[in-house]
PAZAPA-4460 file (N, C-alpha, C; in steps of 0.05 Angstrom, whole numbers, plus 32768, in hexadecimal, padded with zeros to 4 digits):
% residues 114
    n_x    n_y    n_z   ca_x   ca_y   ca_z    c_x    c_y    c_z   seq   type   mol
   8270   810A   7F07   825A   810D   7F19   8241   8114   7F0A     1      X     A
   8230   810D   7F15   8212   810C   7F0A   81FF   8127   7F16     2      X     A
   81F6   8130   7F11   81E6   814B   7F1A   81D0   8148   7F16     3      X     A
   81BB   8143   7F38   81A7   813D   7F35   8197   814C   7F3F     4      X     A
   81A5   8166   7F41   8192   817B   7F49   81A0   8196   7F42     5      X     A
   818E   81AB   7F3C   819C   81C1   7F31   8187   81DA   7F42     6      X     A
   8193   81D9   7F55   8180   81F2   7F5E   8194   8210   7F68     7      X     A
   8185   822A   7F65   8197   8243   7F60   8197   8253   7F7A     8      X     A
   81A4   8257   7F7F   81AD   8267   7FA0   8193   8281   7FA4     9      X     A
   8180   8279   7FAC   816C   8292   7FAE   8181   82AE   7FBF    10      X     A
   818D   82AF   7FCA   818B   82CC   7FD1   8183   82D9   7FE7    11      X     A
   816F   82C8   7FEF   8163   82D2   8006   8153   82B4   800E    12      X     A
   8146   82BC   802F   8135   82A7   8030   8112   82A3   802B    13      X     A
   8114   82B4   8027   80EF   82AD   800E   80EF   82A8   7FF8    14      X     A
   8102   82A8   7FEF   80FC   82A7   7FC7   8101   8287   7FBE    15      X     A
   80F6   827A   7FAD   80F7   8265   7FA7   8115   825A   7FA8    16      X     A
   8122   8246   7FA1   813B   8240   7FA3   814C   8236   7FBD    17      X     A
   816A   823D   7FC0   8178   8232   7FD6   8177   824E   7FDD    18      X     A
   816E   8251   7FF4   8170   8264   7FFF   818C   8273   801A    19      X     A
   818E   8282   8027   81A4   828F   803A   81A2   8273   8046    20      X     A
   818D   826E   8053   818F   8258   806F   8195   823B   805D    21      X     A
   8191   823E   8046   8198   8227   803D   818C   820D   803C    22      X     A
   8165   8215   803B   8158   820D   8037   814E   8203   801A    23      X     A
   8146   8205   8011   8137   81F0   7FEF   8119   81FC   7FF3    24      X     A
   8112   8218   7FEA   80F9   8218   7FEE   80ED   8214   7FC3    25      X     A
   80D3   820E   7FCC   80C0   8218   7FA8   80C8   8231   7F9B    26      X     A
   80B8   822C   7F85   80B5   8248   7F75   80A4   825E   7F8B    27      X     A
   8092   8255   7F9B   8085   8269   7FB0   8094   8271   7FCB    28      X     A
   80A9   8264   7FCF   80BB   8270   7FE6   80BD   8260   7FFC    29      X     A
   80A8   8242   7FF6   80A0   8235   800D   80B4   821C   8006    30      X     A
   80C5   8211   8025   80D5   81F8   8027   80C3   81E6   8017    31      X     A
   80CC   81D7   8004   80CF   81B5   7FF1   80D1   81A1   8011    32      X     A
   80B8   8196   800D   80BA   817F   8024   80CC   8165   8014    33      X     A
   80DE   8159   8028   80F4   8149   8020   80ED   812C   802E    34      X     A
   80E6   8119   8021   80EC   8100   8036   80FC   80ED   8028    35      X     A
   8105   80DD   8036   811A   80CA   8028   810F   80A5   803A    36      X     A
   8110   80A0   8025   8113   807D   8028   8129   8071   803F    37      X     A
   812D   8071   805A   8148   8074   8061   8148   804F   806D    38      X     A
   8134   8040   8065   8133   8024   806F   8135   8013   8059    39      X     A
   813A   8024   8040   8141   801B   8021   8130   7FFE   801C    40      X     A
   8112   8003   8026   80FF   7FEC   8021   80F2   7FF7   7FFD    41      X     A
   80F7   8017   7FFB   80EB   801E   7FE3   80CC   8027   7FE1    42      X     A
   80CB   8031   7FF9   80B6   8045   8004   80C1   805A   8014    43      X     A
   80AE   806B   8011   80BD   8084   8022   80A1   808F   8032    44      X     A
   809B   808F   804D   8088   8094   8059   808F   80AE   806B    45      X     A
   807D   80BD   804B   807B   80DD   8052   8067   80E9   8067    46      X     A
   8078   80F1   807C   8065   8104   8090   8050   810B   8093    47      X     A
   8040   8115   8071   8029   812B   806F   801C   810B   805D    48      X     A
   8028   80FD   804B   8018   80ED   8036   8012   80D5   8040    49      X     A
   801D   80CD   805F   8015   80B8   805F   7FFA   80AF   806E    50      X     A
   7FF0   80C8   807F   7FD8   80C4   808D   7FB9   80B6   806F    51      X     A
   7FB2   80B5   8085   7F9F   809D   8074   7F8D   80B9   806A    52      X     A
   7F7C   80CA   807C   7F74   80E1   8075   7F7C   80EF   805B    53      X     A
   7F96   80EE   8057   7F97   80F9   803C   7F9F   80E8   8022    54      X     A
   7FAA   80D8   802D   7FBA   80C3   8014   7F99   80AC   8010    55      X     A
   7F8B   80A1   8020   7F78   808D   801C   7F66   8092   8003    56      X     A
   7F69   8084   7FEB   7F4A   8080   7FE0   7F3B   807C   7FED    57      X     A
   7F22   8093   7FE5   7F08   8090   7FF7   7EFB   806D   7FEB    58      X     A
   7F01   806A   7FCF   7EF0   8056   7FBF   7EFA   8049   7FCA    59      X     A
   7F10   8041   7FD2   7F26   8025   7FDA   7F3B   802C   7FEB    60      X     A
   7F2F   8030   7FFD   7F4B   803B   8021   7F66   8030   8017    61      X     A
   7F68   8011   800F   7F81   7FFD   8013   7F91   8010   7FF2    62      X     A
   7F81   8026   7FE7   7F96   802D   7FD4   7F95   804E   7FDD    63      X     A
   7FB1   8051   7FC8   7FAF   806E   7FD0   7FB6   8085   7FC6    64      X     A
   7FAD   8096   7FC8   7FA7   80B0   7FAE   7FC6   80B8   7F9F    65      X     A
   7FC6   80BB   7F8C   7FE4   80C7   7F7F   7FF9   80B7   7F7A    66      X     A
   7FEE   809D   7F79   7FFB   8084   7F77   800E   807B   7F8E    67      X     A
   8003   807D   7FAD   8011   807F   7FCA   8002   8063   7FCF    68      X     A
   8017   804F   7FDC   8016   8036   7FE2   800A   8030   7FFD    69      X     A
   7FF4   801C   8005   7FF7   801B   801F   8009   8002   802D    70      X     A
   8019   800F   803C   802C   7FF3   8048   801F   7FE3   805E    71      X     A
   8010   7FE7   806D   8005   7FDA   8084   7FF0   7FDB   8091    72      X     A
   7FE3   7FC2   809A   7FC3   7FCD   80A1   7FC2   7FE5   80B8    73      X     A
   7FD5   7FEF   80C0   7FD2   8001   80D1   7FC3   801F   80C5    74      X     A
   7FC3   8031   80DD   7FB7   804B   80D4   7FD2   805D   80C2    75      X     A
   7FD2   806E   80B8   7FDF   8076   80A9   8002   8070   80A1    76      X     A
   7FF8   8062   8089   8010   8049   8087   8014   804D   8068    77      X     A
   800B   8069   805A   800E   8068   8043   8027   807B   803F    78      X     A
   8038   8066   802A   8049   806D   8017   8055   806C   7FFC    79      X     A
   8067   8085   7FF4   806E   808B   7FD8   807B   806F   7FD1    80      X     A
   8078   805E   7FBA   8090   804E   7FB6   809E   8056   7FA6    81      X     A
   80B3   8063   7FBD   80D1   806E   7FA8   80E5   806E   7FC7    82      X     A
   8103   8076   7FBC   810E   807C   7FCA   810B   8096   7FD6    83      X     A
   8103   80B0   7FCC   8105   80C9   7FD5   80E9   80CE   7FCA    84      X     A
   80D8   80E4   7FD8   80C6   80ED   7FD2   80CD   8117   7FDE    85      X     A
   80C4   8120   7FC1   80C8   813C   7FC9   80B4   814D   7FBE    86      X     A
   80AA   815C   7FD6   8089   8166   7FC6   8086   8185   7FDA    87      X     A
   8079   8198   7FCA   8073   81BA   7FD0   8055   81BC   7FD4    88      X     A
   804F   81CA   7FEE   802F   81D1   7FE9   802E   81DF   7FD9    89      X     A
   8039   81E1   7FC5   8030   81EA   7FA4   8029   8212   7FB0    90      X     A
   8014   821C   7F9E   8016   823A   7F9C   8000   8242   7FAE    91      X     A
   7FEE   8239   7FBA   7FE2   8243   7FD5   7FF3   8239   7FEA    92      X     A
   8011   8230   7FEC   801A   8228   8005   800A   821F   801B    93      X     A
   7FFC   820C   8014   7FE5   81FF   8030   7FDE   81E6   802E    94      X     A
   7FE8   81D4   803E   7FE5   81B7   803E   7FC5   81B1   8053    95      X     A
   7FBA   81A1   8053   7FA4   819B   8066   7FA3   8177   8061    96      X     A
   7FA7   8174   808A   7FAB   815A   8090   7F86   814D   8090    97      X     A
   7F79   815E   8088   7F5A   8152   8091   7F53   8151   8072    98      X     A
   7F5C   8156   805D   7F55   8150   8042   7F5F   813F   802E    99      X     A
   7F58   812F   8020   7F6A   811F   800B   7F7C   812B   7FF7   100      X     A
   7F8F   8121   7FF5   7FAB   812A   7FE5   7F9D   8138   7FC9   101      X     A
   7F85   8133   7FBB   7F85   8141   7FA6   7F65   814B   7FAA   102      X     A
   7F67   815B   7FC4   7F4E   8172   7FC9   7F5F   8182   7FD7   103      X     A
   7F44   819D   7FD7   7F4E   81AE   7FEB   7F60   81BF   7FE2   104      X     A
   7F78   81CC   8000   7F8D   81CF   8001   7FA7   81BE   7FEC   105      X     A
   7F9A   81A5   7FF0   7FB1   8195   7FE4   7FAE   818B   7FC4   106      X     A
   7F9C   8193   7FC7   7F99   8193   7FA1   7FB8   819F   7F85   107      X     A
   7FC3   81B5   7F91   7FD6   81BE   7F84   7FEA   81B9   7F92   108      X     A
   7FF7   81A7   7FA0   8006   819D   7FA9   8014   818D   7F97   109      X     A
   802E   819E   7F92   8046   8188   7F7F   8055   8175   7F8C   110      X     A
   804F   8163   7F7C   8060   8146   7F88   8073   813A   7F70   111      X     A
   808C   812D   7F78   80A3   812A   7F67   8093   8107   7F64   112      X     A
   8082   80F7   7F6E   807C   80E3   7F5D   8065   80D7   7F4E   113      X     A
   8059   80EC   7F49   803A   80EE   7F3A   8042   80E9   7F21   114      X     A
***
């Protein structure tokens, strides 16, 4: 068997790690947002990354910040090309849907495909 993840039983439910409830939070205590590819086209269209508001190059809308794909001329249609995408509002714990992925709030935002 292959081990592709190694994470340590926090203890409680704030502390980074697997926590009592059996959540997956950061090093800051906050849940790891999880999305998964489940139409195995090899995009994964994340909740928070795909609105155009945050994922759109201002220079060039049709591309998109952090290397996030756009699939369709529709309104927020941008996605990771991978199978899984897994990412933390990083150490201010604060996402903002009205700013681009690398301002703001979302500037220290870790993402597993940058």
């Amino acid at each position: 068997m292959t081990p592709y993840l190694s994470a340590d039983r926090a203890g409680n439910s704030t502390s980074g790690g697997v926590g009592d409830d059996l959540v997956y939070r950061d090093p800051w205590g906050v849940p790891y947002f999880i999305t998964l590819d489940l139409n195995s086209d090899g995009k994964t269209r994340d909740e928070f990354y795909r609105f155009d508001a945050v994922s759109a190059d201002p220079s060039d809308p049709t591309k998109g910040i952090n290397g996030l794909v756009k699939t369709g001329p529709a309104l927020n249609t941008f996605a990771v090309p991978s199978d899984v995408a897994i990412w933390s509002a990083g150490p201010d714990k604060q996402i903002d849907t009205g700013n681009k992925a690398n301002l703001g709030a979302n500037k220290d935002n870790i993402t597993s495909w940058k």
